[in-house]
N, C-alpha and C positions, 0 to 999 in steps of 0.2 A: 494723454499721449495722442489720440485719435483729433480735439483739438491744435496739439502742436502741429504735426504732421498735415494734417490737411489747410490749416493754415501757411504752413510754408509755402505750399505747392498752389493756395488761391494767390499768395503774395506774389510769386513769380508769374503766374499767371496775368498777372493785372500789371505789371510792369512788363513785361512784354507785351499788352495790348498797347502799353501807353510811351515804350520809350523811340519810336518811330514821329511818333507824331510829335515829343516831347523834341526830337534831334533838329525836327525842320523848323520849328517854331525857334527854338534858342538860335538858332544860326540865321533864319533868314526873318525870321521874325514872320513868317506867313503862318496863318490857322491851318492847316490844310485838315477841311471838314471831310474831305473823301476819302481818309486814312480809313475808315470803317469799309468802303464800298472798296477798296483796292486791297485790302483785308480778304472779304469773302469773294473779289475776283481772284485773287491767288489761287483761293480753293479751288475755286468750280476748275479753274486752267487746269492745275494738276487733275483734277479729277478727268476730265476729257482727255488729258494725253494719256493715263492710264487705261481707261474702260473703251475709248473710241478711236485710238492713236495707235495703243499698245507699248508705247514708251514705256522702261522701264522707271520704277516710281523716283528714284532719288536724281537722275536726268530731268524727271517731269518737273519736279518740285525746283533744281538751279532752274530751268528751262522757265517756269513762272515767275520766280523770284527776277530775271531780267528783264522778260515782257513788264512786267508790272512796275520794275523799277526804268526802264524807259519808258513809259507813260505818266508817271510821274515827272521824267525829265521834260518831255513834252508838253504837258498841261503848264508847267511856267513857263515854258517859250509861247506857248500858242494861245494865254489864255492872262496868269498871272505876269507875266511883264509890265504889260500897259495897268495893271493896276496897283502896281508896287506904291505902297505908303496908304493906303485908300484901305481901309482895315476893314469895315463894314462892307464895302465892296469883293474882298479877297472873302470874307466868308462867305459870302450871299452866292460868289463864283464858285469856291469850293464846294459848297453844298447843295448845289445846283447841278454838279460835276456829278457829287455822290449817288442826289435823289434818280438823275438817269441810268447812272449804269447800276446801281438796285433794282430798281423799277423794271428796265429791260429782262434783266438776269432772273426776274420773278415774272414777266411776260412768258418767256422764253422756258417758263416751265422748270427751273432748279433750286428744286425746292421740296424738302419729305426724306423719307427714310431712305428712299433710291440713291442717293449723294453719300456716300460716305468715302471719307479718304481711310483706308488701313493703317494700322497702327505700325510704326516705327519697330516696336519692338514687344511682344505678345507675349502675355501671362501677367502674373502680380505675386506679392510677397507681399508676410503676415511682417508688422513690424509691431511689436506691441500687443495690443490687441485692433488695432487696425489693417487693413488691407489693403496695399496700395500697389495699381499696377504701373509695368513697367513704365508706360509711356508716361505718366506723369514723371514719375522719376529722370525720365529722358529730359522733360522739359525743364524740368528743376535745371540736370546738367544744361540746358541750352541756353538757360535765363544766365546762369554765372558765367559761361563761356564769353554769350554777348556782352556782358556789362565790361569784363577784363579785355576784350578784342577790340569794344568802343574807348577805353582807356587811351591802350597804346595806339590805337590808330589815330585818335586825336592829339596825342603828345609824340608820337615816332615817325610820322609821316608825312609828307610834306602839301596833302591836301587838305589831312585832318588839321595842321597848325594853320592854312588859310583856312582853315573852317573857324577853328577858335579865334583867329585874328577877327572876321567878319564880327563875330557876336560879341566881342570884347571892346570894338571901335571902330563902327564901318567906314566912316569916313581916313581914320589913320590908316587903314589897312587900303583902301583903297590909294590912297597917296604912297602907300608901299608897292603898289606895282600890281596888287591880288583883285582880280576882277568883280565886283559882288553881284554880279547876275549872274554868271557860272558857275562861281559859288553856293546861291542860293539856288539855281537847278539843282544843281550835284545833290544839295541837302535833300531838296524833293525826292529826288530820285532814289537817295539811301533813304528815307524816312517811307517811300513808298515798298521798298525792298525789305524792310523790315518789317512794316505790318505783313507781307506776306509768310515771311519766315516764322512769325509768330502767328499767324494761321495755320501754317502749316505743323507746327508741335501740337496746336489746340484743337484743329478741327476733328483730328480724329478719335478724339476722345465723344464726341456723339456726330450726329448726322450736320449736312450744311442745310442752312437754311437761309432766305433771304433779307428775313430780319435782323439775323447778326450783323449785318452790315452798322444800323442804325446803333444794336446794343454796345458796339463795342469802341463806336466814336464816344455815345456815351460814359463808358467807362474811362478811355482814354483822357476823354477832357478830367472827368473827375479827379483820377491820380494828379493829370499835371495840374490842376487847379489850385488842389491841397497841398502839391509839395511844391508846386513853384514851375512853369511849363518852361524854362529855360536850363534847369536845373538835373541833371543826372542824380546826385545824391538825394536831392529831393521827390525826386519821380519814383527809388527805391524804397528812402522813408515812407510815401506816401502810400505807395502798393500795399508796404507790409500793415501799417495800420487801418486801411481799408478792409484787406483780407481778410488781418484776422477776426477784426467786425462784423465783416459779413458772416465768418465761421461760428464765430458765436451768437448770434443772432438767426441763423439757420438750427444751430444746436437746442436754444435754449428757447425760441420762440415758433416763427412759421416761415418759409421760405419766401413768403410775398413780402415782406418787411426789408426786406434784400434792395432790392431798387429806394425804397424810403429812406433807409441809412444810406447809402450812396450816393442821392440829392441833396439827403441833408447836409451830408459832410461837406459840398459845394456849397451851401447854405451859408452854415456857420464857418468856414473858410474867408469867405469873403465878406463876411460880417466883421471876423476878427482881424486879419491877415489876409487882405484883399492878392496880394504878390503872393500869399502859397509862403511855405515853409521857410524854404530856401532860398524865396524870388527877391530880385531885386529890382524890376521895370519899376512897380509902380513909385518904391521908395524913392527913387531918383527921379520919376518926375515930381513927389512933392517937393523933395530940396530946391526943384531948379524954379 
């Protein structure tokens, strides 16, 4: 039971590290390596409008979710534009974007047990013989909320269908009238909106730190590696078979073996199934 349960809760965890970064990739086809550093800038924001602002917490937290996601918007106007199709370059930008505003954010002193965001919703409950407290439970609810809310907005609305139009045939959709540089902002900018949102359920389950920044692009990339970085159902499949991975291997071995199963799986991913689960890029450049 203690395995079921807290693999659930690593699975949804790791699919919300990863389906922000999984959203701008499938749509605009950009890496954005700075999904990690706009990640733990979310934190730190809320954390200052709470402790130094006085803002109330769930204002702080939309209030960072838009800064973040306008700088995401921004970084492809002022940055990724001019290097649109130049993949090696789009990474080397992005992670370039990351390593400073890390780097500053860890200058700047934020960083140790002083940063904590509070928890959503306080206490825990015995399920089994496991203990699981509230806010994990809260994130579970926020991981299925987002996946159903990402559904319909990309099938019921009419920037989510130019989203899907872009990633299905940039060139047809562009001959339909849908612009793909606004499109692909727009993507950055939810894709940066969402790593915050998904900071925001995790952080407060321990202290920020500056390093998550780096841990959790890692992670990101891993899910969309394994289940295909275009793919929504595959970015789920992948979470959950990561997870529980990690959970049993945490269980039944040592906690450092954690990061070595999660390269690996990048490893032998793209040894077997270079596209990930569900991908389909690379199969269609062999065909062609």
């Amino acid at each position: 039971m203690e395995i079921v349960i807290y693999g659930i809760t690593n699975s949804v965890t790791l699919a919300l590290m990863a389906i922000g970064f999984s959203l701008t990739f499938g749509i605009s086809g950009v890496p954005n390596f700075a999904h990690g550093a706009f990640y733990l800038l979310g934190g730190i924001l809320t954390w200052i409008f709470i402790n130094q602002l006085g803002i109330p917490y769930l204002f702080s937290a939309i209030l960072s979710v838009i800064i973040v996601g306008l700088l995401g918007f921004g970084l492809y106007w002022g940055l990724l534009l001019r290097l649109r199709g130049l993949v090696v370059n789009e990474v080397i930008a992005t992670l370039a974007a990351a390593i400073v505003i890390i780097e500053v954010l860890r200058y700047m002193g934020f960083s140790g047990f002083t940063y904590v965001l509070p928890e959503f919703i306080k206490g825990s409950v015995n399920i089994g013989k496991a203990w699981l407290d509230y806010q994990r439970i809260f994130l579970v609810g926020i991981g299925v909320a987002l996946i159903i809310i990402l559904y319909f907005f990309t099938h019921r609305t009419r920037v989510g269908l130019s989203f899907r139009a872009i990633a299905q045939n940039e060139r047809t959709a562009i001959s339909l009238g849908i612009d793909s540089d606004w499109t692909a902002a727009l993507s950055l900018a939810f894709g940066s909106a969402l790593a915050v949102v998904a900071g925001l359920a995790i952080l407060p389950l321990g202290s920020i730190d500056t390093e998550v920044g780096y841990d959790i692009l890692i992670y990101a990339l891993a899910v969309g590696i394994v289940g295909g970085l275009e793919s929504v159902p595959g970015i789920v499949l992948a979470s959950f078979i990561l997870g529980f991975c990690q959970i049993l291997v945490a269980t039944f071995f040592k906690a450092q073996w954690l990061t070595v199963v999660t390269l690996g799986a990048i490893v032998l991913i793209l040894a077997v199934k270079p596209s990930g689960i569900f991908g389909k890029y690379k199969e269609l450049e062999e065909r062609v």
